[in-house]
N, C-alpha and C positions, 0 to 999 in steps of 0.2 A: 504494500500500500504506500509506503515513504518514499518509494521509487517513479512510480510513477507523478509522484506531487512534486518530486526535484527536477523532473525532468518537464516538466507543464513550469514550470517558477523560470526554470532556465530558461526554455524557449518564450515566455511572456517579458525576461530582462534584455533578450537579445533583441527581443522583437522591438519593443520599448528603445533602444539604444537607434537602434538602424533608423525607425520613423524621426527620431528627433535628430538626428542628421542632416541638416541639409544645407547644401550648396549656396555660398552667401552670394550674392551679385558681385560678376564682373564685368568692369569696366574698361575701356579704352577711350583712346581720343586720336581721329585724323584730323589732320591740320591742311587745310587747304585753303591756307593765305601765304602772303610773299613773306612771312617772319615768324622765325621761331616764336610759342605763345606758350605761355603758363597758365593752367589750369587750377582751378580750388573748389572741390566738393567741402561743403560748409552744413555738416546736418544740423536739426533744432536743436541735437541733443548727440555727445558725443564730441569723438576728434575729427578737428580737419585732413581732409587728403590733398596733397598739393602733387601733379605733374607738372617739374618746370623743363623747360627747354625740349620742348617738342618742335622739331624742325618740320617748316616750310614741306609737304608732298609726303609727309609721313606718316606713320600710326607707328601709337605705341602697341607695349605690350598689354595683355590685361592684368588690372589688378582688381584684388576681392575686397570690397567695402562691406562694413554693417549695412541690412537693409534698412529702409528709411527714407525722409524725404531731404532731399538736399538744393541748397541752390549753389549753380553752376556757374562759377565767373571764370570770366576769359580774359585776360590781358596779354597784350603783344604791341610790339614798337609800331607793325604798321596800325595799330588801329587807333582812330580819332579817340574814342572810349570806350573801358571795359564794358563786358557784356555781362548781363546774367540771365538765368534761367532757374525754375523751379523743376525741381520732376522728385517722382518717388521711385526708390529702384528696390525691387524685390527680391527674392531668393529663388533660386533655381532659373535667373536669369542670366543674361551677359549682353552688355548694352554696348553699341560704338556711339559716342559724341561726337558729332561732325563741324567741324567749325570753317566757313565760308566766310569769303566778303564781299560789302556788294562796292557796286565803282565808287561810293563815296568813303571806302574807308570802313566802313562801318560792318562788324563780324555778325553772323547767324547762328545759331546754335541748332543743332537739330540732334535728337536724342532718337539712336534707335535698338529695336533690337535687334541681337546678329545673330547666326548660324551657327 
C-alpha cells in the first residue's frame, strides 16, 4: 500500500515541477537606422534591461526578460528624439523589436513576435 502512494506523491512533485517551468520571454532588437542605438526595457516593477550599441543593419542576440509590461526606449545619435513604446511581453514567447526611421529622423518601434 506505501508503494504505490510514493510512487502517485513522486509523479504529482514531478508533474508539479515540469508545469511550473516555463520559458521566460525572449527578446531581440534589429536596428534599421544609419546608427548604432541603445535600447532600455524599463518594467513597472523590477530591473532595467539595457542593449547598448546595436549596430546600424543588425540584430542582436536574444535575451530572457521577467514577463511583464515594459516600456521601450530607443536612443541613437541619428535620431532627432528618443523613442518609447509600451508593450507587455509574456512567457513562452520570443519577440524581435524592430526599430526604423522615417526621412525626418524620427525612429518607429514595432514589436513582434518571431519564429
Amino acid at each position: 500500500m506505501k508503494r504505490p502512494l510514493w510512487i502517485l506523491l513522486s509523479v504529482m512533485l514531478v508533474a508539479a515541477f515540469v508545469w511550473g517551468c516555463k520559458n521566460q520571454p525572449q527578446v531581440r532588437v534589429t536596428n534599421q537606422i544609419h546608427s548604432s542605438l541603445n535600447l532600455t526595457l524599463s518594467p513597472t516593477t523590477g530591473s532595467t534591461v539595457t542593449l547598448n550599441g546595436i549596430d546600424s543593419s543588425t540584430t542582436s542576440n536574444y535575451v530572457e526578460i521577467p514577463p511583464g509590461t515594459y516600456v521601450v526606449h530607443v536612443a541613437a545619435q541619428a535620431l532627432k528624439n528618443p523613442v518609447a513604446l509600451d508593450f507587455t511581453f509574456v512567457n513562452e514567447k520570443k519577440y524581435t523589436i524592430l526599430v526604423t526611421v522615417l526621412g525626418d529622423s524620427t525612429a518607429t518601434i514595432n514589436v513582434q513576435e518571431s519564429t
